[in-house]
Chimera marker file (.cmm) of the C-alpha trace (Angstrom):
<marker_set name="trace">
<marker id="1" x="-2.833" y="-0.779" z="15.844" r="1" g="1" b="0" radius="0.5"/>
<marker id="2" x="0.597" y="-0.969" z="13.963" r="1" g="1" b="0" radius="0.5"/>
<marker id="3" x="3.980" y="-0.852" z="15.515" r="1" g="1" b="0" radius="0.5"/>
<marker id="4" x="7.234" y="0.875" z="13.738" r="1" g="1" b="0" radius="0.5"/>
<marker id="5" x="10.380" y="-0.603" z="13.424" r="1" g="1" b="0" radius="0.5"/>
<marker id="6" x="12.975" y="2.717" z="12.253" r="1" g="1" b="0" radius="0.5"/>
<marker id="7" x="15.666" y="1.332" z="9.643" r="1" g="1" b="0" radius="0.5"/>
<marker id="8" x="16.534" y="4.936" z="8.881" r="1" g="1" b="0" radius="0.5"/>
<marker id="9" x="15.774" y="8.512" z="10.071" r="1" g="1" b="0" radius="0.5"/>
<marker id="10" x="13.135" y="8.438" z="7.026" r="1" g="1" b="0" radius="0.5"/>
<marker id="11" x="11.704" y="4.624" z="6.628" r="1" g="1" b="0" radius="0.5"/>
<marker id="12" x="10.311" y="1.839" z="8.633" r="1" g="1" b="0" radius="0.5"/>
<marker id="13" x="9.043" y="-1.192" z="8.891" r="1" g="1" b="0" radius="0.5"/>
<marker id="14" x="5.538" y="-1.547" z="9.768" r="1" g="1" b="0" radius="0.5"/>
<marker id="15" x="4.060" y="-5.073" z="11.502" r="1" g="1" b="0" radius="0.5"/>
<marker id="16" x="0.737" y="-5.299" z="12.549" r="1" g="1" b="0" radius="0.5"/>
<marker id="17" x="-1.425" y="-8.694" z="13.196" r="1" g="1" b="0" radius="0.5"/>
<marker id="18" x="-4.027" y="-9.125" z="10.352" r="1" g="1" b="0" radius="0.5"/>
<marker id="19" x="-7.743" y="-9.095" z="12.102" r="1" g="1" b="0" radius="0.5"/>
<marker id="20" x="-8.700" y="-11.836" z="9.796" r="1" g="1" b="0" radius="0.5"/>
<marker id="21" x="-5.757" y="-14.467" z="9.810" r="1" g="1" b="0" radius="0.5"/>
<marker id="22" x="-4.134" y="-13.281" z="12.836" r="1" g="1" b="0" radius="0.5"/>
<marker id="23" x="-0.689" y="-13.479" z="10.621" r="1" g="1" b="0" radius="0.5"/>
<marker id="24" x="1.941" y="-10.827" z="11.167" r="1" g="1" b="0" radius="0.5"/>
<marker id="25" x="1.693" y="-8.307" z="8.283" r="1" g="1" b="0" radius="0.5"/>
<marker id="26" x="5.061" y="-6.308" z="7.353" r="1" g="1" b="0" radius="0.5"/>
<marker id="27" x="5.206" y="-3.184" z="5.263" r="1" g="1" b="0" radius="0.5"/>
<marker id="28" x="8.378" y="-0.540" z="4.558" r="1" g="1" b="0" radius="0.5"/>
<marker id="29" x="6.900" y="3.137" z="4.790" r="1" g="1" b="0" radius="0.5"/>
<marker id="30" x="7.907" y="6.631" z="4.534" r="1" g="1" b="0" radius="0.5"/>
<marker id="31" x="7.645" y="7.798" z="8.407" r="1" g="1" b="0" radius="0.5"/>
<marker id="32" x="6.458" y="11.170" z="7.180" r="1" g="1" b="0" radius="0.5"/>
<marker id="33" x="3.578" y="9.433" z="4.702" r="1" g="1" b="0" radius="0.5"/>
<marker id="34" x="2.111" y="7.223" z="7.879" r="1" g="1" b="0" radius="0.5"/>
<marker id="35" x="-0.731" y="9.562" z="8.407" r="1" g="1" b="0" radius="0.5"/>
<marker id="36" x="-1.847" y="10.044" z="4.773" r="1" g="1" b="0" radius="0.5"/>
<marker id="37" x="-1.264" y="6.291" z="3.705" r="1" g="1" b="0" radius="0.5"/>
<marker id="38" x="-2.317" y="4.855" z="7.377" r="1" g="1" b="0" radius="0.5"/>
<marker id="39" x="-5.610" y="7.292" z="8.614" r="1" g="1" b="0" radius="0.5"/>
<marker id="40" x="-6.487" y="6.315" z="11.977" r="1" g="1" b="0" radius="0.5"/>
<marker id="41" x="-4.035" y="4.092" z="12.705" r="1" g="1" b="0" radius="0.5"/>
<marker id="42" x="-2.328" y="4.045" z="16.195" r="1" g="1" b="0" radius="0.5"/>
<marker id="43" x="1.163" y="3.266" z="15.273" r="1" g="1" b="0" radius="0.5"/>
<marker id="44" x="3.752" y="2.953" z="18.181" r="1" g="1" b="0" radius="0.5"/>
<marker id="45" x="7.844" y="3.252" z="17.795" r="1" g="1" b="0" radius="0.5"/>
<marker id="46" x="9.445" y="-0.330" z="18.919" r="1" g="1" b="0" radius="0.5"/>
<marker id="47" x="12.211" y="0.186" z="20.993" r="1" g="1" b="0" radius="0.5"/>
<marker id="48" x="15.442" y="-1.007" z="19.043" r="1" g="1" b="0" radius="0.5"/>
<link id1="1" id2="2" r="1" g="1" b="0" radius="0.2"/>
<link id1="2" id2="3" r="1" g="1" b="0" radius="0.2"/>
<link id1="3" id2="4" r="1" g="1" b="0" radius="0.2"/>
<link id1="4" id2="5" r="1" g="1" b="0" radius="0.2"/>
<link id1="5" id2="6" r="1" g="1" b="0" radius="0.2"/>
<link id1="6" id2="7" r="1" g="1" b="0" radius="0.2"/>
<link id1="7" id2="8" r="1" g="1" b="0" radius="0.2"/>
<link id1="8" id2="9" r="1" g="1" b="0" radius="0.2"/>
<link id1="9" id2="10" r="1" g="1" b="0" radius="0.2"/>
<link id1="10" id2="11" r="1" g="1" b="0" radius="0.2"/>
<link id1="11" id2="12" r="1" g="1" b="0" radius="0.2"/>
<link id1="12" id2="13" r="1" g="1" b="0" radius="0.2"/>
<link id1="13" id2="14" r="1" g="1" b="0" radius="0.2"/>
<link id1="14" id2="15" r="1" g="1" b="0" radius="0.2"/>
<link id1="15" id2="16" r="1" g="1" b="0" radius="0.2"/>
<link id1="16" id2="17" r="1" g="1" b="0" radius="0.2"/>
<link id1="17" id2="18" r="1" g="1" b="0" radius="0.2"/>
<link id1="18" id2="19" r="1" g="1" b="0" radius="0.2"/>
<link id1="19" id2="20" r="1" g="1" b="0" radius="0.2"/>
<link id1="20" id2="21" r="1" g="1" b="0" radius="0.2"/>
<link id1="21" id2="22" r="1" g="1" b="0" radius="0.2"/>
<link id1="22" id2="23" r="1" g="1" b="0" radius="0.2"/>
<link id1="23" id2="24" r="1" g="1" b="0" radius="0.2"/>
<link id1="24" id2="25" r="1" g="1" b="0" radius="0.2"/>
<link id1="25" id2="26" r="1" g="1" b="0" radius="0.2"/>
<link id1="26" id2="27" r="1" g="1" b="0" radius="0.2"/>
<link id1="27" id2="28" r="1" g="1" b="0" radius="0.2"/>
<link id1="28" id2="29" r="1" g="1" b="0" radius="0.2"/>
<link id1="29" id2="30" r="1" g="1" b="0" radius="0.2"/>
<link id1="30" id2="31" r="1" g="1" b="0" radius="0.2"/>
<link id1="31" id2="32" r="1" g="1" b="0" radius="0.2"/>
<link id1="32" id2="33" r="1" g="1" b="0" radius="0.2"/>
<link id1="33" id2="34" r="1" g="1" b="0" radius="0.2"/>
<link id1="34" id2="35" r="1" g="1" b="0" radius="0.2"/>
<link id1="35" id2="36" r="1" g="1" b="0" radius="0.2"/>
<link id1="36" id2="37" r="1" g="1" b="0" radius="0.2"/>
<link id1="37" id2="38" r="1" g="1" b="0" radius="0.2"/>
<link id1="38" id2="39" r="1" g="1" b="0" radius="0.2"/>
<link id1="39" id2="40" r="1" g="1" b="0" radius="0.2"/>
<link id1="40" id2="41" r="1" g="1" b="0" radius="0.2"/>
<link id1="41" id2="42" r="1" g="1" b="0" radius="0.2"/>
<link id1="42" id2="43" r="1" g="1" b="0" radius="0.2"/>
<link id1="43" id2="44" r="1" g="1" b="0" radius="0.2"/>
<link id1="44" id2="45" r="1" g="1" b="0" radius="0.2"/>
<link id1="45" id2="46" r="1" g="1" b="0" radius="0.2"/>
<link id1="46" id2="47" r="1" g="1" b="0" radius="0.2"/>
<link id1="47" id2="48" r="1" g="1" b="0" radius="0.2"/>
</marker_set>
């Protein structure tokens, strides 16, 4: 599970908590390319 930070109506920043560290991970991604570069990935939209 990833959660979605918008910075624009086309990117975002991506956190998730890395299974084996348990360390935030951050990423910037294209909101349209989350399902090609991200395949089964439940990604929810953080309230800003």
């Amino acid at each position: 599970m990833a959660e979605l930070v918008d910075l624009t109506t086309v990117t975002g920043n991506l956190r998730a908590i890395c299974p084996t560290c348990e360390k935030l991970m951050y990423r910037r991604v294209r909101i349209a390319a989350l399902p090609v570069v991200f395949p089964g990935i439940a990604v929810t939209v953080a309230q800003s």
